[in-house]
C-alpha positions as semicolon CSV with decimal commas, in nm:
position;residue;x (nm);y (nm);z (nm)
1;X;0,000;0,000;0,000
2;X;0,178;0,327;-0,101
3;X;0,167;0,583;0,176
4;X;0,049;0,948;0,103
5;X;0,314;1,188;0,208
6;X;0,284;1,504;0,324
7;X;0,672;1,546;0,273
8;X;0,835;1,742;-0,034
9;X;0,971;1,532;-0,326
10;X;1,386;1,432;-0,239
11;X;1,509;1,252;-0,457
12;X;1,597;0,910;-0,430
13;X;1,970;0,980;-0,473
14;X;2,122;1,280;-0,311
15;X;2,468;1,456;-0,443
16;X;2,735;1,366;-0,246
17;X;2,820;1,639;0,046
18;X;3,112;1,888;-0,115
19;X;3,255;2,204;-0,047
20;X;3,111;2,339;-0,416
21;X;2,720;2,191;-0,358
22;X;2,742;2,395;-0,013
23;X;2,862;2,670;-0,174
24;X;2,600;2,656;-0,484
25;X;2,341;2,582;-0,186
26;X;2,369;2,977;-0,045
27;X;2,401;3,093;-0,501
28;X;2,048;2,918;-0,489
29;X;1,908;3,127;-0,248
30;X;2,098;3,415;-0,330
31;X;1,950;3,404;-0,707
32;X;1,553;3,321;-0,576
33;X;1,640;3,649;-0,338
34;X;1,729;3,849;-0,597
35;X;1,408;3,739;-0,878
36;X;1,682;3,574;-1,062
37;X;1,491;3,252;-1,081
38;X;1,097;3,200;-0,891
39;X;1,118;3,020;-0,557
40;X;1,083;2,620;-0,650
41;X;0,859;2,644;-0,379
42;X;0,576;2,833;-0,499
43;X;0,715;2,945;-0,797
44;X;0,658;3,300;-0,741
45;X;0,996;3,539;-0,834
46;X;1,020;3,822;-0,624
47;X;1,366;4,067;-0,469
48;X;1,382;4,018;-0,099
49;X;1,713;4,176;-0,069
50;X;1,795;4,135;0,300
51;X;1,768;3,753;0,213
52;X;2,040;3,810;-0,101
53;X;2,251;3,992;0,113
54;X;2,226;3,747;0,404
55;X;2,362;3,456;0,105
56;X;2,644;3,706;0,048
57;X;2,749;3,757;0,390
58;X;2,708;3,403;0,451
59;X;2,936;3,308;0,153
60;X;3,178;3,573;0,267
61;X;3,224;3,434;0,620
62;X;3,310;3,110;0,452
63;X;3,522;3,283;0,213
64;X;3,740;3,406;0,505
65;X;3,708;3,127;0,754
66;X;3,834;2,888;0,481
67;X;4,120;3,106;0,301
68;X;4,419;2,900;0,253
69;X;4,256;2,552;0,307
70;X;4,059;2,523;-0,050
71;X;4,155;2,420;-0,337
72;X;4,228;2,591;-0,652
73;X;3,922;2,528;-0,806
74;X;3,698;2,583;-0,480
75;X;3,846;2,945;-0,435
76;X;3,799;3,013;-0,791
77;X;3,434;2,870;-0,763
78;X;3,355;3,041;-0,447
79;X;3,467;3,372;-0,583
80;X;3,297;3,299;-0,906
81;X;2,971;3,295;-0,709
82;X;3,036;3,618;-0,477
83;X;3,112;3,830;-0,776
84;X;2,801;3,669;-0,968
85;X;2,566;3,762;-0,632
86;X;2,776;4,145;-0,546
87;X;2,639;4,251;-0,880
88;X;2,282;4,103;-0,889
89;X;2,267;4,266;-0,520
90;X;2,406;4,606;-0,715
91;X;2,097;4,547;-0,983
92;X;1,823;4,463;-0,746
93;X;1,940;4,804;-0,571
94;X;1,911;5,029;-0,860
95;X;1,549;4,889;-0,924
96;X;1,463;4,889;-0,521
């Protein structure tokens, strides 16, 4: 008997736990903050820039707490996704 579930859709197979997916976790939420992309909750898009900024500050604390102990590619990816959020977060100002 299947069960009814009141519980969002997960997948059946997760991504394995990484530096990037955490890191593309707080982009996510930094791009549905800034009406990059609707919420895949409700599918509304709408700019709720405290939340953007809070992904940016969030991402920066990691930035600094982890300088030094990433790789090559994980600094370059992490900085790839502050720049990508600073200027959304510069847009979503000008129209605010």
């Amino acid at each position: 008997m299947a069960e009814s579930s009141d519980k969002p859709d997960v997948p059946d197979k997760l991504p394995p736990p990484s530096f990037n997916l955490l890191v593309a976790t707080f982009a996510s939420q930094g791009a549905v903050a800034f009406g990059q992309v609707p919420n895949p909750i409700d599918g509304k898009t709408e700019v709720r820039i405290e939340l953007g900024r809070h992904a940016i500050d969030m991402l920066d604390i990691l930035e600094q707490k982890t300088k030094g102990n990433l790789t090559a590619d994980e600094a370059k990816f992490l900085e790839n996704v502050l720049h990508q959020l600073r200027l959304a977060f510069v847009e979503a100002m000008k129209k605010a």
